[in-house]
ROSE-4610 file (N, C-alpha, C; in Angstrom, 1 decimal, always signed):
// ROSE-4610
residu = [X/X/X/X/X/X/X/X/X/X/X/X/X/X/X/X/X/X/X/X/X/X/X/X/X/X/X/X/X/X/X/X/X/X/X/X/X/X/X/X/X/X/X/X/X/X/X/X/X/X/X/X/X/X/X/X/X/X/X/X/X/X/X/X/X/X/X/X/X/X/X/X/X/X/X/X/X/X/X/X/X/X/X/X/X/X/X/X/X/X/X/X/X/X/X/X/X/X/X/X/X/X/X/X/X/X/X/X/X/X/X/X/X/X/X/X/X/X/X/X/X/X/X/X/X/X/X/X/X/X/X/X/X/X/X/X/X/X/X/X/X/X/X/X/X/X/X/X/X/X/X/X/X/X/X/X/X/X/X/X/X/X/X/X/X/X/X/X/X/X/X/X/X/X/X/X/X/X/X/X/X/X/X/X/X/X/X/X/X/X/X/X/X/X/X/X/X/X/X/X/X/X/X/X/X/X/X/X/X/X/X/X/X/X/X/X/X/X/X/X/X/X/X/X/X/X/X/X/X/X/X/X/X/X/X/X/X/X/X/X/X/X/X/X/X/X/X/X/X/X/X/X/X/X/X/X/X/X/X/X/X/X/X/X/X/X/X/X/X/X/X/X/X/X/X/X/X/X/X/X/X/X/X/X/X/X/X/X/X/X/X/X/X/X/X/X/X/X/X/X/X/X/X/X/X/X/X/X/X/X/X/X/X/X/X/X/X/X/X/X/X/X/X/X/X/X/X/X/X/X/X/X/X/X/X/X]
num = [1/1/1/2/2/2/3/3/3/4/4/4/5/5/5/6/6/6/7/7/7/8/8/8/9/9/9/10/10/10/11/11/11/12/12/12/13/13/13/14/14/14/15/15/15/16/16/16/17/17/17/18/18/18/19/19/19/20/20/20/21/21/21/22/22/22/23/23/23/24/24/24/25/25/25/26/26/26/27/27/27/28/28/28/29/29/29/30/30/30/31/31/31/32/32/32/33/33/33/34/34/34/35/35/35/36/36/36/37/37/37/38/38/38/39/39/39/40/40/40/41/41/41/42/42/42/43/43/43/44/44/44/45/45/45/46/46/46/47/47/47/48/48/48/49/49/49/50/50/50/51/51/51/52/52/52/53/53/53/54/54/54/55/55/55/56/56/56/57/57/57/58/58/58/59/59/59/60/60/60/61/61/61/62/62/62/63/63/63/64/64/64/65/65/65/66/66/66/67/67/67/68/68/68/69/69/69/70/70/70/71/71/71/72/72/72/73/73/73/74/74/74/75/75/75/76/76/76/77/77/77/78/78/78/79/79/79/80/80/80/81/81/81/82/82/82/83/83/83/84/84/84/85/85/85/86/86/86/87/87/87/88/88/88/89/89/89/90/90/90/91/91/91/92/92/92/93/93/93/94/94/94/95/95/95/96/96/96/97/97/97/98/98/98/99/99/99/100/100/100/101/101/101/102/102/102/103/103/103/104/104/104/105/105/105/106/106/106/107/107/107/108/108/108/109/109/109/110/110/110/111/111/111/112/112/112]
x = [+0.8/+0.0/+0.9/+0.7/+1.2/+0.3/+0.9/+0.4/+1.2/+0.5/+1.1/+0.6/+1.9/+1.2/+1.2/+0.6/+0.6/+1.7/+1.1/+2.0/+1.7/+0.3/-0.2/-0.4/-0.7/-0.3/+1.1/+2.0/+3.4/+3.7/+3.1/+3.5/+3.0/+1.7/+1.4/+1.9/+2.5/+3.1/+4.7/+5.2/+6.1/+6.0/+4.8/+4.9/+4.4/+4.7/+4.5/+3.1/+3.0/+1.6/+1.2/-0.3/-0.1/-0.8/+0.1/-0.3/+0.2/-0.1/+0.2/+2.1/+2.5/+3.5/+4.7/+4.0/+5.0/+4.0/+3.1/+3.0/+3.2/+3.8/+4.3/+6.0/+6.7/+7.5/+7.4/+6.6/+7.0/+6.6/+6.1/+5.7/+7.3/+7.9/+9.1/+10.2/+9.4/+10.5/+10.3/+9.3/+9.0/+9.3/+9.1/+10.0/+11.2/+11.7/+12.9/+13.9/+13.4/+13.5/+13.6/+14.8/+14.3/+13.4/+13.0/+11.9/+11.4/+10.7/+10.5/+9.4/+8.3/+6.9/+8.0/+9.0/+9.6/+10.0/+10.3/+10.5/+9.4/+8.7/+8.0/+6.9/+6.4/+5.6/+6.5/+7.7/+8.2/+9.0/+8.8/+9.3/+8.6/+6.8/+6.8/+7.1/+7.3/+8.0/+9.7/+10.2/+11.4/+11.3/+10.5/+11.0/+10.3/+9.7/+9.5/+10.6/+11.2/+12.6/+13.3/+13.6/+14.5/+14.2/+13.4/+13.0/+13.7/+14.0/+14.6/+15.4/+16.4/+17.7/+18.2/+16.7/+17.3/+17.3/+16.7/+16.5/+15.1/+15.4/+14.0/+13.8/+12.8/+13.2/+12.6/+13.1/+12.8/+13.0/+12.2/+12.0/+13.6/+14.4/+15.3/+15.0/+15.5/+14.9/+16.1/+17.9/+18.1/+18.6/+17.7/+17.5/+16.2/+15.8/+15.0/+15.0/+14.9/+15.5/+14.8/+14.3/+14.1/+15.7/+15.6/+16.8/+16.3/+17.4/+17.5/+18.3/+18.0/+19.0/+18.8/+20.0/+20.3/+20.1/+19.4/+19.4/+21.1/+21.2/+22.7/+23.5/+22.4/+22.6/+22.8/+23.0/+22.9/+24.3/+24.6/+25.2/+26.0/+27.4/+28.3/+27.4/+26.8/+26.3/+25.1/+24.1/+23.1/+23.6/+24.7/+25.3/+25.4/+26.2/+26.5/+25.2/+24.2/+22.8/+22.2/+22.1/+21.7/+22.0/+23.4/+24.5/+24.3/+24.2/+23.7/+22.5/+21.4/+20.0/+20.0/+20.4/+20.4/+20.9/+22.0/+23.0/+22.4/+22.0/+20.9/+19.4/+18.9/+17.6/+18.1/+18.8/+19.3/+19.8/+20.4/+20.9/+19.8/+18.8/+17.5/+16.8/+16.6/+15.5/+16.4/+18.1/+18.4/+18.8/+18.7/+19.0/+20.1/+20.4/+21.2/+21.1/+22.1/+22.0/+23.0/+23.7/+23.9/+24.3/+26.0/+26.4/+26.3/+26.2/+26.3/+27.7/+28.6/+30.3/+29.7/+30.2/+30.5/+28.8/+28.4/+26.7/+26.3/+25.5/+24.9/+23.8/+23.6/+22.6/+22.8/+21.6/+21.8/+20.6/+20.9/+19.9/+19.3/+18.1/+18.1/+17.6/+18.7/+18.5/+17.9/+17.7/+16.4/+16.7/+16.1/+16.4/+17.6/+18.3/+19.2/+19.3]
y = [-1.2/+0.0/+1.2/+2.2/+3.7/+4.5/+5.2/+6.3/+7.4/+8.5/+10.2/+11.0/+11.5/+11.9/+13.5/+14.3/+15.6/+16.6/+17.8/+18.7/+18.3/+18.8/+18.5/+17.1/+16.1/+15.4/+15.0/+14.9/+14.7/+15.7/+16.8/+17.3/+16.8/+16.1/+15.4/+14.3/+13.4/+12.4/+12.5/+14.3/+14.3/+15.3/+15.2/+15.9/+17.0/+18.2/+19.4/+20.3/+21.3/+21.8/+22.3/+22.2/+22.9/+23.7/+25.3/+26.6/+26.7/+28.1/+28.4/+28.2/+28.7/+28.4/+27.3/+26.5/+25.4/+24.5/+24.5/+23.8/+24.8/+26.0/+26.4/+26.1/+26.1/+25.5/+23.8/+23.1/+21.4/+21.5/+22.9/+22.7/+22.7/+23.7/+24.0/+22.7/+22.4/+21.0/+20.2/+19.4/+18.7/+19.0/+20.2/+20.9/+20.7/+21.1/+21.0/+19.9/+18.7/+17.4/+16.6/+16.2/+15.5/+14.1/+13.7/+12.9/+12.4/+13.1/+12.6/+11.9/+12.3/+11.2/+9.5/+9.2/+7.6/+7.3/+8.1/+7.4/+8.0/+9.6/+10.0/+9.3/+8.2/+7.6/+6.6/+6.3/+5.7/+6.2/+7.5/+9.0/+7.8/+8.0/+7.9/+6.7/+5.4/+4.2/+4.6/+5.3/+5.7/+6.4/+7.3/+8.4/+7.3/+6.5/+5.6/+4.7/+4.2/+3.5/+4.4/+5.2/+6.2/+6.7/+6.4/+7.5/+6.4/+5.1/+3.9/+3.9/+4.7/+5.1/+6.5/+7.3/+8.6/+9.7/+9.5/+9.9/+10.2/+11.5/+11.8/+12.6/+12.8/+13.7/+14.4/+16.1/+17.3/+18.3/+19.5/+20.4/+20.9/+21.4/+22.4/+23.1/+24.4/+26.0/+27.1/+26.1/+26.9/+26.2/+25.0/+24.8/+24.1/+24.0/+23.3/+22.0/+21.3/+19.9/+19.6/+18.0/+17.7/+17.2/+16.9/+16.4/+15.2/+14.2/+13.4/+13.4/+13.7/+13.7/+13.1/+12.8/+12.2/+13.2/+13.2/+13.8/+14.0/+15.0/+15.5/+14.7/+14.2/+13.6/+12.1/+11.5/+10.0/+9.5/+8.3/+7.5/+7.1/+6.3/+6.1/+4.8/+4.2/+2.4/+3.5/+4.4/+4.8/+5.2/+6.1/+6.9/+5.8/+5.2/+3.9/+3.2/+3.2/+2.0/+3.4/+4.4/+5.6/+5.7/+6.1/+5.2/+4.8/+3.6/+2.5/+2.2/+2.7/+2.5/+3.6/+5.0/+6.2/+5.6/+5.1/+4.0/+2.6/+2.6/+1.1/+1.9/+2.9/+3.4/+4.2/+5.0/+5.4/+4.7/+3.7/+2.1/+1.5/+1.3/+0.7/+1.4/+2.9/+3.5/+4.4/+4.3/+5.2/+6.4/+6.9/+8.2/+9.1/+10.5/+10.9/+12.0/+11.7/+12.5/+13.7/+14.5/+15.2/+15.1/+14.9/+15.1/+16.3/+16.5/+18.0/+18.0/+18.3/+18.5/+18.9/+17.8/+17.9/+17.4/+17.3/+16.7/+15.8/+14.8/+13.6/+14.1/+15.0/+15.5/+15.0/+14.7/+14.6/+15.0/+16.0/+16.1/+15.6/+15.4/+14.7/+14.8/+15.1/+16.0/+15.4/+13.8/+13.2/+12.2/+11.6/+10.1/+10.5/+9.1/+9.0/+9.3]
z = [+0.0/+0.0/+0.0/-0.9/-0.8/-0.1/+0.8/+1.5/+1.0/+0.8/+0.3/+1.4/+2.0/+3.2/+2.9/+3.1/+2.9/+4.1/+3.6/+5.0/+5.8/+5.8/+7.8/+8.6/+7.2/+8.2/+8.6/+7.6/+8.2/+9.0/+9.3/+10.5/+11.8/+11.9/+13.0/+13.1/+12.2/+12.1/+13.3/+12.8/+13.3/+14.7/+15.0/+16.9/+16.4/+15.6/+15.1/+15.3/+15.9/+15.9/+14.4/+13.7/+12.3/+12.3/+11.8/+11.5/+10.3/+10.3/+8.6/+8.7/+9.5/+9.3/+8.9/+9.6/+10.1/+8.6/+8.4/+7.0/+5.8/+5.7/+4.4/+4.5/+5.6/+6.1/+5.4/+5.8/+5.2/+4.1/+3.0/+1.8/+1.6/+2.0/+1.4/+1.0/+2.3/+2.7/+1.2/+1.5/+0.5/-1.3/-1.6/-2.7/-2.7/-1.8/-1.9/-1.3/-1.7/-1.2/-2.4/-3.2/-4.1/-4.0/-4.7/-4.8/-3.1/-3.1/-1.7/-1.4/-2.6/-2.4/-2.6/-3.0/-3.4/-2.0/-0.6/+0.5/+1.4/+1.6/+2.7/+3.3/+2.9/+3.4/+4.5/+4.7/+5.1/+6.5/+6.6/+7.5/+8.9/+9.2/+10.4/+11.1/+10.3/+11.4/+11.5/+10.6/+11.0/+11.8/+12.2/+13.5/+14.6/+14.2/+15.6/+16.3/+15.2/+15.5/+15.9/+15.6/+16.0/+17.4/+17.5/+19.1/+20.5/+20.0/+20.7/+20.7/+19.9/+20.1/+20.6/+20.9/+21.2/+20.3/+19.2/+17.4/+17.4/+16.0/+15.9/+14.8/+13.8/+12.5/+12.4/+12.3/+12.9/+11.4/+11.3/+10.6/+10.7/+9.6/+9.6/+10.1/+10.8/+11.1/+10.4/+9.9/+9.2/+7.7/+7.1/+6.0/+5.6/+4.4/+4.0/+3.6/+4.6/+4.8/+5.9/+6.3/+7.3/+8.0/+9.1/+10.0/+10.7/+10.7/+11.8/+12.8/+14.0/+15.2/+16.4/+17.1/+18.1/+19.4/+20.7/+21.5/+21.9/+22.7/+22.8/+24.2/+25.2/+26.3/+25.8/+24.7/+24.2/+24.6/+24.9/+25.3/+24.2/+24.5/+23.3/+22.3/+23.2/+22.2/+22.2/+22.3/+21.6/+20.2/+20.7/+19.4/+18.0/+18.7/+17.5/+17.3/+17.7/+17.2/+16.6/+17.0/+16.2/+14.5/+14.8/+13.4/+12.5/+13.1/+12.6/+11.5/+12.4/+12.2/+10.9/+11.0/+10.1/+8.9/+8.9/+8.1/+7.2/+7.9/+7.6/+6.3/+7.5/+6.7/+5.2/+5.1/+3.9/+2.8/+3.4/+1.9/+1.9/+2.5/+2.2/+1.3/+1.6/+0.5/-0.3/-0.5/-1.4/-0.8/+0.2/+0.2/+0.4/+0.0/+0.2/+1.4/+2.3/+3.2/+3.8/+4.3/+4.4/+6.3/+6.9/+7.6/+8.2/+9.4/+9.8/+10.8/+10.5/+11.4/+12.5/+13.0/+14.6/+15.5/+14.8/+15.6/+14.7/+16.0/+15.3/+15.0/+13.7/+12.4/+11.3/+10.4/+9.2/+8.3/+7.4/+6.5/+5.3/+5.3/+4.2/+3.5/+1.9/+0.5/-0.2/-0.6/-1.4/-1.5/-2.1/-3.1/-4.3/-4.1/-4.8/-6.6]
C-alpha cells in the first residue's frame, strides 16, 4: 500500500503543531526534497525507530530539509545503534543525506 502523506499530516506524524507556518515551512520542505513522495511515506515508522535510540526527525529552522537527530545527552552504544539505524535506513531507500560536522545530524537531501 502507498500512502502520500501531505504537510499537515506529516507534520502530525512528526509531533508538530499545524499553523500556517509550520505547513508552508513542510511545503518547502518537500519541494525542496528530491523525490521525496519515493521514500515520505516511510518517515513515520522511522522516526518511531529512531526514538529507541534517542532519534528523531525534525524540521530544519536553518534549511529546507528535514533532519534526523540524536538527543545530545545519548550515550556512546546509543550513538552507535543511532549510526547504525540512520545508516541502515538510507541504503534501504536510497537516500542521500547530508552530515552535519561535529553533531549527530543529518539532513536529508532526497532520493538518490
Amino acid at each position: 500500500m502507498h500512502l502520500d502523506l501531505t504537510p499537515e499530516a506529516l507534520l502530525v506524524q512528526l509531533g508538530y503543531t499545524r499553523n500556517e507556518q509550520t505547513i508552508q515551512q513542510m511545503k518547502n520542505i518537500i519541494d525542496n526534497t528530491k523525490d521525496f513522495a519515493k521514500f515520505s511515506h516511510h518517515l513515520p515508522s522511522f522516526n518511531d525507530a529512531l526514538a529507541v535510540e534517542k532519534g528523531f526527525i525534525a524540521m530544519s529552522n536553518s534549511e529546507d530539509h528535514l533532519k534526523i537527530k540524536c538527543e545530545e545527552d545519548s550515550n556512546a552504544s546509543n550513538l552507535s545503534a543511532f549510526t547504525d539505524l540512520v545508516k541502515h535506513w538510507a541504503d534501504k531507500y536510497k537516500l542521500d543525506l547530508q552530515k552535519v560536522d561535529g553533531k549527530n545530524t543529518y539532513y536529508i537531501i532526497g532520493h538518490i
